[in-house]
ZADRENFI-650779 format. One line per field, with one value per residue: residue number from 1; residue in three letters; x, y, z of N, C-alpha, C in turn. Coordinates in steps of 0.2 Angstrom, whole numbers, plus 2048, in hexadecimal, padded with zeros to 3 digits. Layout:
<atoms>
pos: (NUM; ...)
code: (ALA; ...)
n_X: (X; ...)
n_Y: (Y; ...)
n_Z: (Z; ...)
ca_X: (X; ...)
ca_Y: (Y; ...)
ca_Z: (Z; ...)
c_X: (X; ...)
c_Y: (Y; ...)
c_Z: (Z; ...)
</atoms>
This chain:
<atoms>
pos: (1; 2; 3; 4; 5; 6; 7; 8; 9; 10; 11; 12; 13; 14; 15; 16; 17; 18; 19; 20; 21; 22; 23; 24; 25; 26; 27; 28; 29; 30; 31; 32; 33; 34; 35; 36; 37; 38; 39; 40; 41; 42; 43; 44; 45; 46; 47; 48; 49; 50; 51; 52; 53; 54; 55; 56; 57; 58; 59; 60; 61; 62; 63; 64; 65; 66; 67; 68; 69; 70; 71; 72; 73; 74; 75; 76; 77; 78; 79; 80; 81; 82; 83; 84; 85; 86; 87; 88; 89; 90; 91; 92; 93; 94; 95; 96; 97; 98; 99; 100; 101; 102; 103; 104; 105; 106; 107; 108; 109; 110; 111; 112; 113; 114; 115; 116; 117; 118; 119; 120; 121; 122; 123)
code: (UNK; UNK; UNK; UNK; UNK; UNK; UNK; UNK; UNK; UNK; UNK; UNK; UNK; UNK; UNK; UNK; UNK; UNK; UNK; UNK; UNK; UNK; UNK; UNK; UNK; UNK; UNK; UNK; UNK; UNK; UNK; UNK; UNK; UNK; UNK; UNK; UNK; UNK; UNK; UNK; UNK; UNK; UNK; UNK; UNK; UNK; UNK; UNK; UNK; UNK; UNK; UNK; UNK; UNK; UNK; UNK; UNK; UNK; UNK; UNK; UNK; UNK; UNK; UNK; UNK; UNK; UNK; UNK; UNK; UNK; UNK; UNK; UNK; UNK; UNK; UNK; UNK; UNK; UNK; UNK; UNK; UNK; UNK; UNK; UNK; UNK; UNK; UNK; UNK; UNK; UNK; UNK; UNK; UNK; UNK; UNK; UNK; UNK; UNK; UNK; UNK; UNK; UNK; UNK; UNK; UNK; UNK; UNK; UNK; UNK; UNK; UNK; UNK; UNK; UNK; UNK; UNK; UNK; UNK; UNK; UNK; UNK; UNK)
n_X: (F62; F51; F4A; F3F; F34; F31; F32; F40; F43; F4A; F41; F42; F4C; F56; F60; F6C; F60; F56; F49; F4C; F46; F3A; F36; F2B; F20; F23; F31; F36; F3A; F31; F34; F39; F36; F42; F4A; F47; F4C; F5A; F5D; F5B; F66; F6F; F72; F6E; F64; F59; F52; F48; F3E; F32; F2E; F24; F17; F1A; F0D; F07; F0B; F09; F00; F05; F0E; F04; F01; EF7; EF4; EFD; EFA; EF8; EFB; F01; F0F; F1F; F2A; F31; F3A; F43; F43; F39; F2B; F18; F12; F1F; F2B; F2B; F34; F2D; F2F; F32; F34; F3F; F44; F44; F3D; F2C; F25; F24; F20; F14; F16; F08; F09; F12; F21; F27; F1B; F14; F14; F10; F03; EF3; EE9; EE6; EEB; EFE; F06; F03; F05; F0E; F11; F13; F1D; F16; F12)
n_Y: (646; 644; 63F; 635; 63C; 632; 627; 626; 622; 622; 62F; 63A; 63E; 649; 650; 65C; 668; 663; 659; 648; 63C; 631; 629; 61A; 614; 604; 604; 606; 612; 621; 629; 638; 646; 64D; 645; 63C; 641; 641; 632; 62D; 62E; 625; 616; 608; 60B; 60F; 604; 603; 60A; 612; 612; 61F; 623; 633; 639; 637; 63E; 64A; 649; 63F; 648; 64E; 647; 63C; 62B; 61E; 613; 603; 603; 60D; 60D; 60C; 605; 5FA; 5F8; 5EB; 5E9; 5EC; 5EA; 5E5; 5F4; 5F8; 606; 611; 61C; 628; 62A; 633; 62F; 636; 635; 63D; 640; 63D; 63C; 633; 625; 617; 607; 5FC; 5EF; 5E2; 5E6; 5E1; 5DA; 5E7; 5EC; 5E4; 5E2; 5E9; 5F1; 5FA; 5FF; 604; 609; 614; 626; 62E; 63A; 64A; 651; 65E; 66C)
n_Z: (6A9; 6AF; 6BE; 6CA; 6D4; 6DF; 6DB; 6D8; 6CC; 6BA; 6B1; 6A6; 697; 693; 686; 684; 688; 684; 681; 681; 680; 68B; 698; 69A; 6A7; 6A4; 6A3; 694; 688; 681; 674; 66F; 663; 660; 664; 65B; 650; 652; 655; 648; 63F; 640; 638; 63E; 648; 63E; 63B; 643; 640; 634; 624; 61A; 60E; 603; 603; 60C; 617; 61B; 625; 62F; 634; 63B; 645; 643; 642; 63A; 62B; 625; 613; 611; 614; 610; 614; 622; 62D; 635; 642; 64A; 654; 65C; 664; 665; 666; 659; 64A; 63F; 630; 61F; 60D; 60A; 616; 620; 631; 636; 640; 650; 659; 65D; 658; 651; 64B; 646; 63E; 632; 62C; 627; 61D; 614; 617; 611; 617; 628; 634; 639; 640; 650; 64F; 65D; 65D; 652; 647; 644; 63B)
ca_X: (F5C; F4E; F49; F38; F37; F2C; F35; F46; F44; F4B; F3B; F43; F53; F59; F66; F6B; F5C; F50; F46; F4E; F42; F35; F38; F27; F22; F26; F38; F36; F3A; F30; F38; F36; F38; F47; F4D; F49; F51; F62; F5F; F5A; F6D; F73; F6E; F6C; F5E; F55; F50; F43; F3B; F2E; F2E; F1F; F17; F1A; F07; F02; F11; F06; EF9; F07; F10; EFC; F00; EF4; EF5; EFF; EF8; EFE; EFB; F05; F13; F22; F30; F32; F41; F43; F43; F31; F25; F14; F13; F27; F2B; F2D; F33; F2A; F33; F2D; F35; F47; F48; F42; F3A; F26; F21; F24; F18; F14; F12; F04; F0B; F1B; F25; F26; F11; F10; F15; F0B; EFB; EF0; EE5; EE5; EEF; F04; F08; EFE; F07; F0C; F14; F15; F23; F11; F1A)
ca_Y: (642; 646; 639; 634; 63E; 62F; 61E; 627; 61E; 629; 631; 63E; 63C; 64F; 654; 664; 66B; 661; 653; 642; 637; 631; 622; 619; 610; 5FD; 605; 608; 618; 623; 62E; 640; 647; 64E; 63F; 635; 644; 63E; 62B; 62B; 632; 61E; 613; 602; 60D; 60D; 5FC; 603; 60F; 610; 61A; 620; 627; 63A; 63D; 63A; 644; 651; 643; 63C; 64D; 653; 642; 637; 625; 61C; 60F; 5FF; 604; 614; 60B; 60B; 601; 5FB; 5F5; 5E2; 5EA; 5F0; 5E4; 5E8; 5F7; 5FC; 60E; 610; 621; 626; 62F; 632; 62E; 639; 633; 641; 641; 642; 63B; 62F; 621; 610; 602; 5F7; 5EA; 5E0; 5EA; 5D9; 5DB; 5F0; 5EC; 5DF; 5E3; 5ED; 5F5; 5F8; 603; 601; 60E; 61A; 62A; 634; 641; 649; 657; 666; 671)
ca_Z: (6AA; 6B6; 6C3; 6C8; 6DB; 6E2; 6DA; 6D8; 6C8; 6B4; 6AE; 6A0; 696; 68F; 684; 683; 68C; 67F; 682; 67C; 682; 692; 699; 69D; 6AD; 6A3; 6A2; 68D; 686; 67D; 670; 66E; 65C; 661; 666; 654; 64B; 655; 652; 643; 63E; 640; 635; 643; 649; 636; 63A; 647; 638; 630; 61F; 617; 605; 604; 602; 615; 61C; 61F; 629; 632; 638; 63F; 648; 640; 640; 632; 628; 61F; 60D; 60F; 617; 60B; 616; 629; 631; 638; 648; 64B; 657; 65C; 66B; 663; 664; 652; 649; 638; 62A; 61A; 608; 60B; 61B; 624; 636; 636; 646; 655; 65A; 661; 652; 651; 648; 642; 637; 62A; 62A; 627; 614; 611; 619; 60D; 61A; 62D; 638; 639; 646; 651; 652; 661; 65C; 64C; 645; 644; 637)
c_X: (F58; F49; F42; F3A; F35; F31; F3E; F49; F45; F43; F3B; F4A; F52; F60; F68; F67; F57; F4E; F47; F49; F3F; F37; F30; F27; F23; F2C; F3B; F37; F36; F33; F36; F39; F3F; F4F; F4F; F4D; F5A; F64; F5E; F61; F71; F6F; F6D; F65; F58; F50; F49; F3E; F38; F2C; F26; F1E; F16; F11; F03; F09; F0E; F01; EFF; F0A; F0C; EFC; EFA; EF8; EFA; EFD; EFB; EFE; EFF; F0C; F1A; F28; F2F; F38; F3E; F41; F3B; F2A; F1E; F18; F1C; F26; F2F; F2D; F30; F2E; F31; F32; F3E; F49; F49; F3C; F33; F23; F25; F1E; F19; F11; F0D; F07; F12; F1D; F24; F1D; F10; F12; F11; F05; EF8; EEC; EE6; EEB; EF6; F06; F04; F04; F08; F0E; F14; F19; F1A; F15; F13)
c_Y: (645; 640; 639; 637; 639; 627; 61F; 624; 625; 629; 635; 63D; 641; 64E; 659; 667; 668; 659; 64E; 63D; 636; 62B; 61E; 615; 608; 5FF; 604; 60E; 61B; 629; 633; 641; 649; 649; 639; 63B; 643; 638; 629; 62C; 628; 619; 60B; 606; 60C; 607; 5FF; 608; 60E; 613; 618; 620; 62D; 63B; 63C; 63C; 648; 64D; 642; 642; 652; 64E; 63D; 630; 625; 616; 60C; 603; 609; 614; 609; 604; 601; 5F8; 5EF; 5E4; 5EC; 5E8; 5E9; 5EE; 5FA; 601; 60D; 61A; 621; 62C; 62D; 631; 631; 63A; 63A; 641; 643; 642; 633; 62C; 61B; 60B; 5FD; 5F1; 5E9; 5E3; 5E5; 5DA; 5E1; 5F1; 5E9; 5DD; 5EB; 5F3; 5F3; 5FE; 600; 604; 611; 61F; 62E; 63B; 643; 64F; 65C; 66B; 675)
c_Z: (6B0; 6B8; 6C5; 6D4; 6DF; 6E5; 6D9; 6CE; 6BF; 6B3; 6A4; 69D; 691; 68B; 681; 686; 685; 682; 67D; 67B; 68B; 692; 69D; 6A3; 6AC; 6A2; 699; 68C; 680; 678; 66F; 667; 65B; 661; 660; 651; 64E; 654; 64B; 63C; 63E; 63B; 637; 644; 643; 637; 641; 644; 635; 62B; 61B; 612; 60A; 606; 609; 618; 61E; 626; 630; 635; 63D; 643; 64B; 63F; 639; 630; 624; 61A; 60D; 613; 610; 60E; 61D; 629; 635; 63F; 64B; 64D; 659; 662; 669; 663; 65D; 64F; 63F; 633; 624; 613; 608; 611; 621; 62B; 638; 63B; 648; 659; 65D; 65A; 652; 650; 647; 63D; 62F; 629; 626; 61F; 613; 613; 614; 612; 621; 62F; 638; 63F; 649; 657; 657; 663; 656; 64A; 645; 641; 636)
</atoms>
């Protein structure tokens, strides 16, 4: 972990020498992709998951928005401002974000934003 030199307070949380995640100043953590490819190994975490259609995989790994209508499935766990990881149809890792909306919404809204990106795999 590396400490904040000012407030003392965690700032970075490594493992391995890889960045797991950043801890914000409301004491939330954000994910490094790094980081979903290690949680997303349990399937408790799933529930905080947002899987997609294949055909914007490429959209969401250029770390572009996701949008309801291309929203296949969310997890129970997902509120607005949630860190939410996004994987695509075989459960593969395309990016890390912040979700707009309630996971129970992101299926059954036809139009509108569900997630907004901040990280995306760049292959």
């Amino acid at each position: 972990m590396v400490y904040s030199r000012k407030s003392g307070r965690v700032k970075l949380v490594y493992i391995e020498n890889r960045l797991f995640a950043t801890v914000k100043p409301n004491g939330s953590m954000a994910i490094s992709m790094f980081g979903a490819s290690i949680l997303v190994r349990s399937k408790r975490f799933l529930e905080n998951c947002i899987v997609v259609s294949d055909d914007v995989a490429e959209f969401v790994r250029g770390g572009r928005s996701v949008f309801c209508k291309f929203v296949k499935s969310a997890g129970r766990n997902i509120y607005p401002k949630s860190e939410v990881v996004i994987l695509d149809g075989s459960g593969k890792v395309l990016g890390v974000g912040m979700a707009v909306m309630a996971g129970e919404f992101m299926t059954q809204f036809k139009s509108g934003a569900a997630a907004k990106v901040r990280e995306g795999l760049r292959r």
